[in-house]
SEBAVEX-8138 format. One record per residue: residue in three letters; x, y, z of N, C-alpha, C in turn. Coordinates in nm, 3 decimals. Atoms other than C-alpha are relative to their C-alpha. Layout:
<pts>
+--------+---------+---------+---------+---------+---------+---------+---------+---------+---------+
! residu !    n_px !    n_py !    n_pz !   ca_px !   ca_py !   ca_pz !    c_px !    c_py !    c_pz !
+--------+---------+---------+---------+---------+---------+---------+---------+---------+---------+
!    Ala !       X !       Y !       Z !       X !       Y !       Z !       X !       Y !       Z !
...
+--------+---------+---------+---------+---------+---------+---------+---------+---------+---------+
</pts>
This chain:
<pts>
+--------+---------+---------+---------+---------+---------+---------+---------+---------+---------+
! residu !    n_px !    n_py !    n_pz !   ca_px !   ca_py !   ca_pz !    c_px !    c_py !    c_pz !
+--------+---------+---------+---------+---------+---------+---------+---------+---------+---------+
!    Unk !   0.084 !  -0.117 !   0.000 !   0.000 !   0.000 !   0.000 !   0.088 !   0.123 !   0.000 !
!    Unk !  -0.112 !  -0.177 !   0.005 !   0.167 !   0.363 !  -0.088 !  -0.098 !   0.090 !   0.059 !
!    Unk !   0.084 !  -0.146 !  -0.072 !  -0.007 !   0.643 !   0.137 !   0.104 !   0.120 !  -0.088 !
!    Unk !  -0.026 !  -0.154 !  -0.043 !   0.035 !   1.014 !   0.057 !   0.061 !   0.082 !   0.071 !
!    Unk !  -0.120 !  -0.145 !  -0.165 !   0.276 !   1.234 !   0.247 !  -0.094 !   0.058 !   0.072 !
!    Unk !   0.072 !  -0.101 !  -0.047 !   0.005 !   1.440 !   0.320 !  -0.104 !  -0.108 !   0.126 !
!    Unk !   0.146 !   0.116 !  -0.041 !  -0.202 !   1.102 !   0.469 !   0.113 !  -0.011 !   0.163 !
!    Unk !  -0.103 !   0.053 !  -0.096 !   0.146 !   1.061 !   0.682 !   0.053 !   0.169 !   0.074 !
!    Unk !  -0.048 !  -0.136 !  -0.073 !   0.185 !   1.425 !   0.855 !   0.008 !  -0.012 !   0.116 !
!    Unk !   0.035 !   0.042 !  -0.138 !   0.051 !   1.341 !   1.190 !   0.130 !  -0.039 !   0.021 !
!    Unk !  -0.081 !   0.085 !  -0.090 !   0.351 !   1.100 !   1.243 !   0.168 !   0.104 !   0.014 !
!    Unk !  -0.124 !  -0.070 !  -0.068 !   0.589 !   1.406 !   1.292 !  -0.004 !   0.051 !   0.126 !
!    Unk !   0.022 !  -0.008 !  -0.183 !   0.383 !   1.471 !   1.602 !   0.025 !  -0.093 !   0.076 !
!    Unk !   0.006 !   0.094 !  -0.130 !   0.364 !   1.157 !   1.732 !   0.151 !  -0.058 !  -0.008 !
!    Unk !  -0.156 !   0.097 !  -0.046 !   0.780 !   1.046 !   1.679 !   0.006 !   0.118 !   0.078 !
!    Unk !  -0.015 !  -0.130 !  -0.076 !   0.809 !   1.437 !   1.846 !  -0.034 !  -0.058 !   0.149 !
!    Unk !   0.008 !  -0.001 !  -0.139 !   0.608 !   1.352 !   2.142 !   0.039 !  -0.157 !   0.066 !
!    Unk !  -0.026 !   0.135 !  -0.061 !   0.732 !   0.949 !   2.144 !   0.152 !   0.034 !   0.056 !
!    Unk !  -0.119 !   0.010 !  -0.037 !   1.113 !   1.123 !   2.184 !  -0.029 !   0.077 !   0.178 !
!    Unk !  -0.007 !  -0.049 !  -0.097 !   0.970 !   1.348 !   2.454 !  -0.061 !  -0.089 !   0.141 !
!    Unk !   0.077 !   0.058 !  -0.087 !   0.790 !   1.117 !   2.653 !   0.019 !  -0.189 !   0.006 !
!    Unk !  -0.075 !   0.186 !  -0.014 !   0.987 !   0.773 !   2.713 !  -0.062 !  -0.096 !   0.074 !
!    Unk !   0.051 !   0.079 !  -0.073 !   0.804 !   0.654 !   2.983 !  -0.152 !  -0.055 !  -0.033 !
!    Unk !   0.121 !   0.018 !   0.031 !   0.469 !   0.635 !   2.798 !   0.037 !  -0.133 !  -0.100 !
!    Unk !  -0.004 !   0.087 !   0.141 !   0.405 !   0.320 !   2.568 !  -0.097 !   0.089 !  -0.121 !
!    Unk !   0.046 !  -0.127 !   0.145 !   0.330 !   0.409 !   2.195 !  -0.133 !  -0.021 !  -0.004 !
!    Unk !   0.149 !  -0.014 !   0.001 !  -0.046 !   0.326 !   2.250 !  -0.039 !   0.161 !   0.054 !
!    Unk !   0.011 !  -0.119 !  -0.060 !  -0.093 !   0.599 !   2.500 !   0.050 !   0.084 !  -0.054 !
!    Unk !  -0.048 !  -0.134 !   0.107 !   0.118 !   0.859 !   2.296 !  -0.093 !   0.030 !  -0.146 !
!    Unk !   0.083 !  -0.025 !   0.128 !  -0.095 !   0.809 !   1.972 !  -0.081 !  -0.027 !   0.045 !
!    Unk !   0.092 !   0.003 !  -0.060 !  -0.364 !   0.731 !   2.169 !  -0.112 !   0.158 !  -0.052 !
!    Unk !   0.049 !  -0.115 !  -0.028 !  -0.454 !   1.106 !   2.197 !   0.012 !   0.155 !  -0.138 !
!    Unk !  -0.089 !  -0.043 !   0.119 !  -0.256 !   1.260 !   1.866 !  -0.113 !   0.090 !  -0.055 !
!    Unk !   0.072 !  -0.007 !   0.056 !  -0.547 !   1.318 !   1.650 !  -0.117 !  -0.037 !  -0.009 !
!    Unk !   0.097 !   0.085 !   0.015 !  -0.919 !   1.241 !   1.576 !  -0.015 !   0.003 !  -0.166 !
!    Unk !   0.008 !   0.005 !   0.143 !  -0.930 !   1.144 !   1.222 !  -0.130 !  -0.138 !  -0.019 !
!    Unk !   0.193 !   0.111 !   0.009 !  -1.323 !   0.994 !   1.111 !   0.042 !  -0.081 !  -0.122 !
!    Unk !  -0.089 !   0.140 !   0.088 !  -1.306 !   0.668 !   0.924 !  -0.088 !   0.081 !  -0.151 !
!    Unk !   0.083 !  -0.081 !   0.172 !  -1.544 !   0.882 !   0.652 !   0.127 !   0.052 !  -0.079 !
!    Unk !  -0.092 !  -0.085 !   0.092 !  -1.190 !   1.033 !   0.560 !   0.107 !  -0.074 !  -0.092 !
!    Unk !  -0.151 !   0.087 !   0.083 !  -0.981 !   0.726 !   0.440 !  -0.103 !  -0.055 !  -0.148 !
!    Unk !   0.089 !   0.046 !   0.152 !  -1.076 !   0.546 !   0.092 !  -0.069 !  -0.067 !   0.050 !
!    Unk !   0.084 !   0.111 !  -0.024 !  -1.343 !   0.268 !   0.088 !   0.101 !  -0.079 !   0.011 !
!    Unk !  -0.136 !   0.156 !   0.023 !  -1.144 !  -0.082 !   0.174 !  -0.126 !  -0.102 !  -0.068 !
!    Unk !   0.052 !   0.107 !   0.070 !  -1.213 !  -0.362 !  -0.040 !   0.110 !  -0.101 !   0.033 !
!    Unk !  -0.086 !   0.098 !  -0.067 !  -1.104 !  -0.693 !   0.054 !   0.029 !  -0.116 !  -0.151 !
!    Unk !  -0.024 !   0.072 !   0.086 !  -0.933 !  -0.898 !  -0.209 !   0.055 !  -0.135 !   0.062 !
!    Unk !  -0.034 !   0.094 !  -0.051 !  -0.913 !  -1.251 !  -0.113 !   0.058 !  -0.033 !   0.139 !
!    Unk !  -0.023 !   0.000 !  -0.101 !  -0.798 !  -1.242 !   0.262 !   0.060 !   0.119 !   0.061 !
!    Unk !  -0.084 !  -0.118 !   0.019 !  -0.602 !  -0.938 !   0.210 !  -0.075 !   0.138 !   0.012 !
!    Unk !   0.057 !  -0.182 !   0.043 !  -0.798 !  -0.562 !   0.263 !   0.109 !   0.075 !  -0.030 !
!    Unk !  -0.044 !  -0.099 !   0.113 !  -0.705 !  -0.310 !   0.031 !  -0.022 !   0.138 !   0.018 !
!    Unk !   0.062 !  -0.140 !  -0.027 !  -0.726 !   0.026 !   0.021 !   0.047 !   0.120 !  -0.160 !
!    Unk !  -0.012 !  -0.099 !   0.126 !  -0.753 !   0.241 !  -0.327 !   0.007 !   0.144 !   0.008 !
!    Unk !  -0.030 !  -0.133 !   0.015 !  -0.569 !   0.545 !  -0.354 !   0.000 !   0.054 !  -0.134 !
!    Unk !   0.008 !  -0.033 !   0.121 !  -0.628 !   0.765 !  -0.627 !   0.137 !   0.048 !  -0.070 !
!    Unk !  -0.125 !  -0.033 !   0.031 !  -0.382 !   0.867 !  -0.883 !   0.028 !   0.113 !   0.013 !
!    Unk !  -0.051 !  -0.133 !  -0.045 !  -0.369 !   1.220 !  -0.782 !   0.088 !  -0.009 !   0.123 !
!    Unk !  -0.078 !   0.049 !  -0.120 !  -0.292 !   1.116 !  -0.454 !   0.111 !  -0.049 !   0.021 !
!    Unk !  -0.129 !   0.035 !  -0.002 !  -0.036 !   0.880 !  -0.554 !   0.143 !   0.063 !  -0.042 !
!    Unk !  -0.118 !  -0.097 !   0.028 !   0.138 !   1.126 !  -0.768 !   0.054 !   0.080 !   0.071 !
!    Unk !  -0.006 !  -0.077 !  -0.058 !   0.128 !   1.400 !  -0.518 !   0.093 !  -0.085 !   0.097 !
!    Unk !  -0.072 !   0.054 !  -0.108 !   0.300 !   1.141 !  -0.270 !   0.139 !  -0.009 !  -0.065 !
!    Unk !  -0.130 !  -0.024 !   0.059 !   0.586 !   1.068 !  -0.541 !   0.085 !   0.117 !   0.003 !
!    Unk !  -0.077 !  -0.137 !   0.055 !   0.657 !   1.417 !  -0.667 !   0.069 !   0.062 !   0.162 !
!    Unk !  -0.039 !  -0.056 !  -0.155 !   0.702 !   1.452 !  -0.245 !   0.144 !  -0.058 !   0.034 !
!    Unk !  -0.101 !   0.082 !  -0.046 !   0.888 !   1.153 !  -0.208 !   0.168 !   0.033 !  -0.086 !
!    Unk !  -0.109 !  -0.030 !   0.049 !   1.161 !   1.273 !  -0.485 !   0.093 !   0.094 !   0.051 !
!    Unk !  -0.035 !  -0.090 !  -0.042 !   1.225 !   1.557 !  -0.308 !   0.087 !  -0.052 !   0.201 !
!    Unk !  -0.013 !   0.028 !  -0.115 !   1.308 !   1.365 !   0.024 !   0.125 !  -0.098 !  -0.035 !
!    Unk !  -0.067 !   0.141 !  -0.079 !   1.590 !   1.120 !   0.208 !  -0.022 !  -0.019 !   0.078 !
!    Unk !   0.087 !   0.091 !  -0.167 !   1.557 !   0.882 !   0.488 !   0.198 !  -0.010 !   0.026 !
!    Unk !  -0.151 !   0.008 !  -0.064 !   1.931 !   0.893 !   0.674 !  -0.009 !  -0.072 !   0.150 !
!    Unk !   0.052 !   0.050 !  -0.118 !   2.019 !   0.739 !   1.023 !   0.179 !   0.062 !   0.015 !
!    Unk !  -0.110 !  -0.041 !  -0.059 !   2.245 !   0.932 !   1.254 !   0.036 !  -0.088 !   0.133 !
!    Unk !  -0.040 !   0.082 !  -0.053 !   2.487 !   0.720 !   1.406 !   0.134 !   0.042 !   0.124 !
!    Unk !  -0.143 !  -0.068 !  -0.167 !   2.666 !   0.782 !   1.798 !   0.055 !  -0.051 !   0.024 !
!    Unk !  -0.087 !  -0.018 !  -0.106 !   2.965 !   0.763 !   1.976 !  -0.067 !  -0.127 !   0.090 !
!    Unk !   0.036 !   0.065 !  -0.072 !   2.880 !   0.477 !   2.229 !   0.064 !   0.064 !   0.163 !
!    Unk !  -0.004 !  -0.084 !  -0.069 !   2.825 !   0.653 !   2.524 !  -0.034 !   0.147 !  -0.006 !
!    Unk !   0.020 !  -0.142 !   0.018 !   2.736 !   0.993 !   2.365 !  -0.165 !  -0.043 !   0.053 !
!    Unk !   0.120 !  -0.063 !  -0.027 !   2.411 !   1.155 !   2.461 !  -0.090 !  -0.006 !  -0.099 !
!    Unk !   0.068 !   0.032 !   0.126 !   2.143 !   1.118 !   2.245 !  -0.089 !   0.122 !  -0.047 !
!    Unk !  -0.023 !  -0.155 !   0.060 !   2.070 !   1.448 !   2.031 !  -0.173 !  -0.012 !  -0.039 !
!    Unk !   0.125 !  -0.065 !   0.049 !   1.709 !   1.642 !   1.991 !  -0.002 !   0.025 !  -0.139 !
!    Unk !  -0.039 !  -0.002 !   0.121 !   1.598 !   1.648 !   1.629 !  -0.028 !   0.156 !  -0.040 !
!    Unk !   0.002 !  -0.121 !   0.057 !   1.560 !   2.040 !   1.660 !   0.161 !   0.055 !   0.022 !
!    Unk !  -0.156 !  -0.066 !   0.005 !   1.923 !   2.056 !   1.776 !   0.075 !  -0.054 !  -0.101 !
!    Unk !  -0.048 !   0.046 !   0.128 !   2.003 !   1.826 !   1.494 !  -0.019 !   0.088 !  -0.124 !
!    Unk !  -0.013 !  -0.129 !   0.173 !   1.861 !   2.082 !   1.217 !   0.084 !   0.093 !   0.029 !
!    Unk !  -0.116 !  -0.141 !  -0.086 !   2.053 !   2.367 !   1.429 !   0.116 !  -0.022 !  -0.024 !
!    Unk !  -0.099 !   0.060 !   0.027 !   2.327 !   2.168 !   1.392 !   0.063 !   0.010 !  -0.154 !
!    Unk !   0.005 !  -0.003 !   0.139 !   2.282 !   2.055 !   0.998 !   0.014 !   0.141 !  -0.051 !
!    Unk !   0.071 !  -0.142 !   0.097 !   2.138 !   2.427 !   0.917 !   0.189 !   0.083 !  -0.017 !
!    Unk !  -0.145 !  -0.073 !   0.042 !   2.551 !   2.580 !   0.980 !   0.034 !  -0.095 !  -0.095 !
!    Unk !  -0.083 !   0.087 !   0.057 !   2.665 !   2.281 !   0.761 !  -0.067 !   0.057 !  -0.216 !
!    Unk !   0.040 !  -0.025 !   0.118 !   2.408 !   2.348 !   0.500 !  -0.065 !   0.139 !   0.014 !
!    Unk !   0.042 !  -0.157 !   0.041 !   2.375 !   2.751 !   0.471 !  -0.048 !   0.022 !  -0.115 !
!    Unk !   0.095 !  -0.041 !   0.148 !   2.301 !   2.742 !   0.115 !  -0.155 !  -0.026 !  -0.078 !
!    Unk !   0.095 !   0.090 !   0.028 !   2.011 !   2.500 !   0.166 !  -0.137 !   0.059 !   0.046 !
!    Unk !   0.098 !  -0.059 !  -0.102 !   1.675 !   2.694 !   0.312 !  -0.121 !  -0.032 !  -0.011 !
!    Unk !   0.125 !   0.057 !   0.043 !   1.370 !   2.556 !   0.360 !  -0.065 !  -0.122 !   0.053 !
!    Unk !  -0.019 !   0.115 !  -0.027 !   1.465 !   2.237 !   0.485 !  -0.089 !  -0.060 !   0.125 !
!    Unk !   0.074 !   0.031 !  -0.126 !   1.299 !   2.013 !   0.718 !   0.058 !  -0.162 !   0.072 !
!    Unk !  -0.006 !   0.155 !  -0.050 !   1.334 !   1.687 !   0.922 !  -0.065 !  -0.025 !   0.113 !
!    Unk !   0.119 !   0.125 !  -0.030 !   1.122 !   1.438 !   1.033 !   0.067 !  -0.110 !   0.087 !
!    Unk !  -0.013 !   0.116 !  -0.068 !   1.243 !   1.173 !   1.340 !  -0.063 !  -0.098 !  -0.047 !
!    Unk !   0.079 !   0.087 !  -0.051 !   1.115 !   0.865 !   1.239 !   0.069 !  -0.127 !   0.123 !
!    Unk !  -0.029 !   0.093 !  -0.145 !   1.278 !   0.692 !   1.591 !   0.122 !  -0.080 !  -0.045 !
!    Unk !  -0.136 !   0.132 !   0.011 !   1.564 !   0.454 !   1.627 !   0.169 !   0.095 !  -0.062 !
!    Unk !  -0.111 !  -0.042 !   0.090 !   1.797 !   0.729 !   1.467 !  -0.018 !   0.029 !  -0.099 !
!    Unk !   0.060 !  -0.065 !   0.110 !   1.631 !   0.742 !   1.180 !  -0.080 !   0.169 !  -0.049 !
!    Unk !   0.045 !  -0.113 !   0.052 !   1.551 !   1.078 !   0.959 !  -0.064 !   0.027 !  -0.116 !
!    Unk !   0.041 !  -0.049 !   0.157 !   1.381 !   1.187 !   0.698 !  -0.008 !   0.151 !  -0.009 !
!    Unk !  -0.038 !  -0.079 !  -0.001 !   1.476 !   1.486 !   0.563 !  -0.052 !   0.081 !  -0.169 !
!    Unk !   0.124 !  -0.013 !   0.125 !   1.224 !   1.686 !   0.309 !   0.085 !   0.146 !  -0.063 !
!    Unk !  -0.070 !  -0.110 !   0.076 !   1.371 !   1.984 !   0.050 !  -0.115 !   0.045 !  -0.072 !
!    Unk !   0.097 !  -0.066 !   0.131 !   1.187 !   2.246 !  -0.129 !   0.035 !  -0.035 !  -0.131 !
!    Unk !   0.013 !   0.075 !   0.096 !   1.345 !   2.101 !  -0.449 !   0.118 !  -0.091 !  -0.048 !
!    Unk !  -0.134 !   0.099 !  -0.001 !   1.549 !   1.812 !  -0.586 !   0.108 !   0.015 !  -0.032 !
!    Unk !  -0.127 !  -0.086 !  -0.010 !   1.842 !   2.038 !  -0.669 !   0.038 !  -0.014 !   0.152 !
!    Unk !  -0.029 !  -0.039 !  -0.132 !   1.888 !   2.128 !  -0.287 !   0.023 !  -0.140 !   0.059 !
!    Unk !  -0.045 !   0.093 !  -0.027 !   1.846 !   1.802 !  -0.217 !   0.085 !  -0.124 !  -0.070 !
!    Unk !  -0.129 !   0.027 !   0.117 !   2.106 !   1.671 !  -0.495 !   0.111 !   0.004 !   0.083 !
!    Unk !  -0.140 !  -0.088 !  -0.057 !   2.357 !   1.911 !  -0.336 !   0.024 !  -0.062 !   0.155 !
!    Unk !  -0.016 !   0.089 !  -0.074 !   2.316 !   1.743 !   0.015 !   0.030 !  -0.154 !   0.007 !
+--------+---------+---------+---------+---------+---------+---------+---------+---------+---------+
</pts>
């Protein structure tokens, strides 16, 4: 199944508040996130044991033309270092890349980043 960038926004809140809040399990953290009504996803259709879910091709394009513009990286520590906020990580990145503006990143957990550019030049040059 390919979702939409736009279908996947929410989950910059909820890795945000899963780094701030360790002692919660990830039920309780997304628990509370959002209310999103099931009227808003596609119809599911079930193909042989399997449910489905039909995204349109606007949708899917709009998720590509997103996804070109993006990388997924994983910043890797020191054993024993401290383990780094991902707004002190752009703070960080943003002196490295001065020429780059616009930029964004996305925790998805474990170290992992995703890291979104206004266009695939900028993100070329990185």
């Amino acid at each position: 199944m390919i979702c939409p960038s736009n279908f996947m926004a929410p989950l910059a809140t909820v890795a945000l508040e899963l780094s701030q809040s360790a002692k919660k399990c990830f039920t309780q953290v997304v628990s509370h996130t959002c209310d999103i009504q099931l009227s808003q996803f596609p119809p599911r259709t079930f193909k042989s044991d399997s449910m489905s879910i039909k995204i349109s091709q606007g949708e899917y394009e709009s998720g590509i033309r997103e996804c070109k513009r993006s990388l997924h990286g994983r910043l890797t520590l020191q054993k024993g270092d401290p383990s780094i906020a991902t707004r002190h990580l752009h703070k960080k990145l943003s002196n490295l890349l001065e020429e780059i503006k616009n930029w964004k990143i996305i925790s998805l957990g474990k170290g992992f980043f995703e890291f979104k550019f206004i266009s695939v030049e900028d993100m070329r040059r990185v």
